[in-house]
Steps between C-alpha positions, in 0.01 A plus 500: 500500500799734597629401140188670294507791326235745605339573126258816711797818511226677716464206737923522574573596889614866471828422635632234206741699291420360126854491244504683259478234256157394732368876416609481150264125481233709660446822280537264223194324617353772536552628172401143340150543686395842394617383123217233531264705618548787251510215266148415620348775536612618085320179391218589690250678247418865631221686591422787249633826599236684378246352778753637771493833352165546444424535873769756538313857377683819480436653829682190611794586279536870605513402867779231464684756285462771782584263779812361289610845428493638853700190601782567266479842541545457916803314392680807275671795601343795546617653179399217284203503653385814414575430151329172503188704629518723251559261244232260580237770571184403260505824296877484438495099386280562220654813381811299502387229342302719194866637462645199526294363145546818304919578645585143431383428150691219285541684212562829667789382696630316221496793307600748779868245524541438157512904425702543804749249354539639205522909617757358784695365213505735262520785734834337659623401128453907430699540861764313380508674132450835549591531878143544544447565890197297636255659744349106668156647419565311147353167614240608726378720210484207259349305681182684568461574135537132410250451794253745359591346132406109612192668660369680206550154357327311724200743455517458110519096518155526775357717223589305199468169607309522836764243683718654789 
């Protein structure tokens, strides 16, 4: 009896110092145990998502956002709190995000780079030829023309062909 291994780790006496090599066999138990039951629970089939959400409405929503907020935010410093409650204020999060879908257009920041490219390039090749000096507004410059250039396109291909 003396001779049997104890297969229960929680049933050890406290004061039994395990190996290292006996704490290694353990975790990998361990590990082999929650691999069969993840195992077993993906070949389970699972219940529809859309039946869960369906009893959660949107009053429901706001208040887990507002409780989840106020807990991070108790955990910032003061400084990045304020600007997370200015940020996150209702008003200012869907200004931001109406902004965020005209600013960040495809085609308008492909274009805005592109021209920016090529004025960098050829404003530095005239630096180099003619000792031109540059002023650093150069790129900032071409790039909000090229901005407003893939914009006016994107407005033309919504007219023309009605697909964003």
């Amino acid at each position: 009896m003396a001779n049997q291994i104890n297969k229960n780790p929680q049933a050890t006496n406290s004061n039994i110092k395990l190996s290292p090599r006996d704490i290694e066999l353990q975790s990998e138990m361990q590990n082999t145990n929650s691999e069969k039951l993840l195992a077993k629970s993906l070949s389970q089939p699972r219940k529809s998502q859309s039946a869960n959400q369906a009893n959660i409405n949107s009053q429901q929503k706001d208040e887990s956002y507002k409780r989840s907020m106020s807990r991070v935010q108790t955990e910032m410093s003061p400084p990045y709190n304020l600007i997370s409650v200015i940020i996150h204020n209702p008003i200012i999060e869907i200004l931001l995000s109406i902004l965020a879908i005209i600013v960040t257009r495809p085609n308008s920041m492909l274009g805005g780079s592109v021209l920016a490219f090529a004025t960098v390039l050829s404003a530095y090749n005239l630096h180099l030829v003619n000792n031109y000096q540059l002023s650093g507004t150069e790129i900032i410059i071409s790039f909000a023309v090229g901005w407003i250039v893939g914009l006016i396109y994107d407005y033309f291909k919504l007219l023309f062909t009605g697909n964003k």
